[in-house]
ChimeraX commands (.cxc) that place a marker at each C-alpha (Angstrom):
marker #1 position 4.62,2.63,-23.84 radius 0.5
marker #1 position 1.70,3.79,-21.68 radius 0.5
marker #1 position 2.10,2.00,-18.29 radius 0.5
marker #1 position -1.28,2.34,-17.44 radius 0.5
marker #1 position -2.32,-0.67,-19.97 radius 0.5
marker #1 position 0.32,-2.91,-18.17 radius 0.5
marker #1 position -0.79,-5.14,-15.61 radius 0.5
marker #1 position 1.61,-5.52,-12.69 radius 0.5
marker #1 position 1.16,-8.24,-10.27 radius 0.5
marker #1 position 2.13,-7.09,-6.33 radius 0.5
marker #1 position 3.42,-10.11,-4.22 radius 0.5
marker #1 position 2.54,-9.34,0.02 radius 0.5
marker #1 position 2.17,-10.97,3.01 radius 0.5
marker #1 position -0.16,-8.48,4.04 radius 0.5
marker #1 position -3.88,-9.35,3.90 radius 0.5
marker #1 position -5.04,-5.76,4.73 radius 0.5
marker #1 position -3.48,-4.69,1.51 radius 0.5
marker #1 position -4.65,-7.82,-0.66 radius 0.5
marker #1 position -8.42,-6.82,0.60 radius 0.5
marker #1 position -8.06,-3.26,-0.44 radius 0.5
marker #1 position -9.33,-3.63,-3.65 radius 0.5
marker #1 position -12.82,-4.78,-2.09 radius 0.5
marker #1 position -13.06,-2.17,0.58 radius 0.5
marker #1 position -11.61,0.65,-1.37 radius 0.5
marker #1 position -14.80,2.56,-2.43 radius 0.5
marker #1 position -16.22,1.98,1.35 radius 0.5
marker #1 position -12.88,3.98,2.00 radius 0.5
marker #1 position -13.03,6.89,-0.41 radius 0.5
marker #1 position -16.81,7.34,0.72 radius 0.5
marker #1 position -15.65,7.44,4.32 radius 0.5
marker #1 position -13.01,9.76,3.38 radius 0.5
marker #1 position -10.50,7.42,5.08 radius 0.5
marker #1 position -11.78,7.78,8.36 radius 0.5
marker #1 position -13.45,4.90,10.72 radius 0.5
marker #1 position -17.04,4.53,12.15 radius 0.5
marker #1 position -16.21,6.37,15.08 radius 0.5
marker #1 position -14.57,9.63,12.44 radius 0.5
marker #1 position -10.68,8.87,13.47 radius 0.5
marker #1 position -8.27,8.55,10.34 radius 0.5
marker #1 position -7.36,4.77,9.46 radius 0.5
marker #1 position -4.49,3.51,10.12 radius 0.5
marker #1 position -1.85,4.53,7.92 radius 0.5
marker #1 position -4.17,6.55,6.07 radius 0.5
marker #1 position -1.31,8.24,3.75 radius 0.5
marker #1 position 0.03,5.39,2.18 radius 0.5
marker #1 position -3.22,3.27,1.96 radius 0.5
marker #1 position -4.61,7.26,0.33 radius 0.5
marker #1 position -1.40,6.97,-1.91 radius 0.5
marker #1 position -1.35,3.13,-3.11 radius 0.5
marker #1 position -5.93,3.45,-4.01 radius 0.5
marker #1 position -4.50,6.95,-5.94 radius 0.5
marker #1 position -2.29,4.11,-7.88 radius 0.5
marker #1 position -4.53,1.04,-7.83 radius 0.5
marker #1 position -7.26,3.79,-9.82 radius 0.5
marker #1 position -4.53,4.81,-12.39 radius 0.5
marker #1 position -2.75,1.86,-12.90 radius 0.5
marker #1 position -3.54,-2.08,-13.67 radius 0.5
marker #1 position -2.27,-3.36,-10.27 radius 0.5
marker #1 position -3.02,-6.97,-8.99 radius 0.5
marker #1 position -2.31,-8.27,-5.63 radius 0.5
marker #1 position -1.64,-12.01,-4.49 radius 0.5
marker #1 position -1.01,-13.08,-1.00 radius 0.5
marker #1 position 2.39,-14.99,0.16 radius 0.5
marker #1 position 2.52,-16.61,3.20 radius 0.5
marker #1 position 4.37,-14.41,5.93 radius 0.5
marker #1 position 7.36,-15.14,8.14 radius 0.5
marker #1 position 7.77,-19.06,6.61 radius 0.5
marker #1 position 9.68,-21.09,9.51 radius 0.5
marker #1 position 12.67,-22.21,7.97 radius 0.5
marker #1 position 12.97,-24.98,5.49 radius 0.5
marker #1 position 16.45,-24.81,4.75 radius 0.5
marker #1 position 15.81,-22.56,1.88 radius 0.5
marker #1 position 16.37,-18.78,2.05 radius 0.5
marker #1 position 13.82,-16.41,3.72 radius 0.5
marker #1 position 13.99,-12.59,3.07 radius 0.5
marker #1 position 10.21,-11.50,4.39 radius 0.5
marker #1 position 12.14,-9.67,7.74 radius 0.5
marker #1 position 14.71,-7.94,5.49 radius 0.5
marker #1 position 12.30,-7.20,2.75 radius 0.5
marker #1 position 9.88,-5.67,5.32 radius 0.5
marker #1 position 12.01,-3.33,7.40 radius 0.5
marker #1 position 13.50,-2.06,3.65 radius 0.5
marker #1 position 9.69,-1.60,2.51 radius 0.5
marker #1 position 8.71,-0.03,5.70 radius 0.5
marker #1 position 11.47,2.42,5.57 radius 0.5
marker #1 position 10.77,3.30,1.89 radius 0.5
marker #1 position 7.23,3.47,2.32 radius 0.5
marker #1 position 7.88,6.26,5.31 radius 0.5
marker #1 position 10.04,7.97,2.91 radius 0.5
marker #1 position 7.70,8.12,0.02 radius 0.5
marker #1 position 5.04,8.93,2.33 radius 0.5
marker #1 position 7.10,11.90,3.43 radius 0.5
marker #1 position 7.90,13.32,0.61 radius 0.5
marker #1 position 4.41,13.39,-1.04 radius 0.5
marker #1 position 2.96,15.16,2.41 radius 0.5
marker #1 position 5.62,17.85,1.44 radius 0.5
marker #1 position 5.03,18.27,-1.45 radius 0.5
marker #1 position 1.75,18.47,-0.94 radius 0.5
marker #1 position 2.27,21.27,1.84 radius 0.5
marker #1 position 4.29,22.94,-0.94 radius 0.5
marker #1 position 2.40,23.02,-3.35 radius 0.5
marker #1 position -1.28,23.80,-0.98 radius 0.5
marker #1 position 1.45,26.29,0.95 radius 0.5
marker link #1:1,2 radius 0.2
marker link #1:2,3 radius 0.2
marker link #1:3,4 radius 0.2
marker link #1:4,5 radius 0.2
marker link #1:5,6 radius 0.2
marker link #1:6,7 radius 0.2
marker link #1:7,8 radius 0.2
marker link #1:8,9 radius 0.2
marker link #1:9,10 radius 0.2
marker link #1:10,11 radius 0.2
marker link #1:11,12 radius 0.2
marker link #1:12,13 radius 0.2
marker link #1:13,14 radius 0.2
marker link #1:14,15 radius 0.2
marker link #1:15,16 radius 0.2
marker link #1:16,17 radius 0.2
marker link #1:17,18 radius 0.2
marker link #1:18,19 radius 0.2
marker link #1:19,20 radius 0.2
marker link #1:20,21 radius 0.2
marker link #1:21,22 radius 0.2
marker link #1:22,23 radius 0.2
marker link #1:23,24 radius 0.2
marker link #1:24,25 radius 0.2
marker link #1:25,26 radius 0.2
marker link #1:26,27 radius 0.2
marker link #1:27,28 radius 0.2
marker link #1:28,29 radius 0.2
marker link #1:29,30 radius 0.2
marker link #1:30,31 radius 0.2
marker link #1:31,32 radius 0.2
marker link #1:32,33 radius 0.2
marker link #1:33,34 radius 0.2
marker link #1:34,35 radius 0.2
marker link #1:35,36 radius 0.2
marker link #1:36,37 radius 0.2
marker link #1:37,38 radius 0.2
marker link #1:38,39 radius 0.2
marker link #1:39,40 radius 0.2
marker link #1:40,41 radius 0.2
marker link #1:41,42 radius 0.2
marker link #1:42,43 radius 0.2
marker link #1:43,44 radius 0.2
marker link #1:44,45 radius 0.2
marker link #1:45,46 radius 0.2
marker link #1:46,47 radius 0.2
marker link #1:47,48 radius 0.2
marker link #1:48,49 radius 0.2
marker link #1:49,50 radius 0.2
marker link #1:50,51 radius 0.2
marker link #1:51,52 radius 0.2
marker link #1:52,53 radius 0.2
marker link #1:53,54 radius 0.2
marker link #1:54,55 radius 0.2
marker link #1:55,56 radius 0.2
marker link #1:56,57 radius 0.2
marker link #1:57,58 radius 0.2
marker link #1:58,59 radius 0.2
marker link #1:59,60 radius 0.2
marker link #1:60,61 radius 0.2
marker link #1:61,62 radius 0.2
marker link #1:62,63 radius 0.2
marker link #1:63,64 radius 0.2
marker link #1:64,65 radius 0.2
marker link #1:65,66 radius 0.2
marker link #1:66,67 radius 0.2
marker link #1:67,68 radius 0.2
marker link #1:68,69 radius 0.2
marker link #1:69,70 radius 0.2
marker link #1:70,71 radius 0.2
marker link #1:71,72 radius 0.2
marker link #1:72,73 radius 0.2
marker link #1:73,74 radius 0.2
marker link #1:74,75 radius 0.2
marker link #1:75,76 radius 0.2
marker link #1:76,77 radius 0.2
marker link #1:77,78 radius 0.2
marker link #1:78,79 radius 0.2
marker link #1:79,80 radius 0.2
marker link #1:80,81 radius 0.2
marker link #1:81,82 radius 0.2
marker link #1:82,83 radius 0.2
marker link #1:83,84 radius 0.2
marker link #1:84,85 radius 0.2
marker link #1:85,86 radius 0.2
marker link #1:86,87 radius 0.2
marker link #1:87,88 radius 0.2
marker link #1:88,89 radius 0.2
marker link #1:89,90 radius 0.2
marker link #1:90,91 radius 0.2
marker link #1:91,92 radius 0.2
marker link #1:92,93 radius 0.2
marker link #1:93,94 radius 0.2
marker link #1:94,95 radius 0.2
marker link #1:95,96 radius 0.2
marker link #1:96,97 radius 0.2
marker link #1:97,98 radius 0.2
marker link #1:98,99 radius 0.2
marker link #1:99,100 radius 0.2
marker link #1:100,101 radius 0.2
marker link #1:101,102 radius 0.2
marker link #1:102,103 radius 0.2
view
């Protein structure tokens, strides 16, 4: 099965990534830097998840962030310290192998 036919739908609180799919060609033509030539933000992983949003048929929707509790269950904290971590990992991994493989 190719995977690249296959949409996959991306639930996050995080409106910078939701509008990424708007600004990313404004990005790539910038070369990920600002107005002012400094590198975004977490320029690795935004560089990484564009490399993935072009290959693959990826489609964002926004969930509200940090609900107050209602009685119900609310994982956002957990589930963003564990994707922050993991992110940083990834991240980490590709710049070396990058370095190993440029080296």
């Amino acid at each position: 099965m190719n995977l690249r036919n296959v949409p996959c739908n991306i639930y996050t609180d995080s409106q910078y990534v939701v509008g990424l799919e708007k600004r990313k060609e404004k990005l790539k033509t910038a070369n990920f830097l600002t107005d002012k030539k400094v590198a975004i933000r977490n320029n690795e992983p935004v560089k990484c998840l564009i490399k993935y949003m072009d290959i693959y048929r990826l489609h964002f929707t926004k969930v509200q962030a940090h609900q107050k509790n209602n009685g119900s269950e609310n994982y956002n904290r957990e589930v963003d310290m564990l994707i922050r971590k993991e992110m940083r990992k990834a991240v980490g991994q590709i710049a070396l192998h990058r370095q190993q493989t440029y080296s």
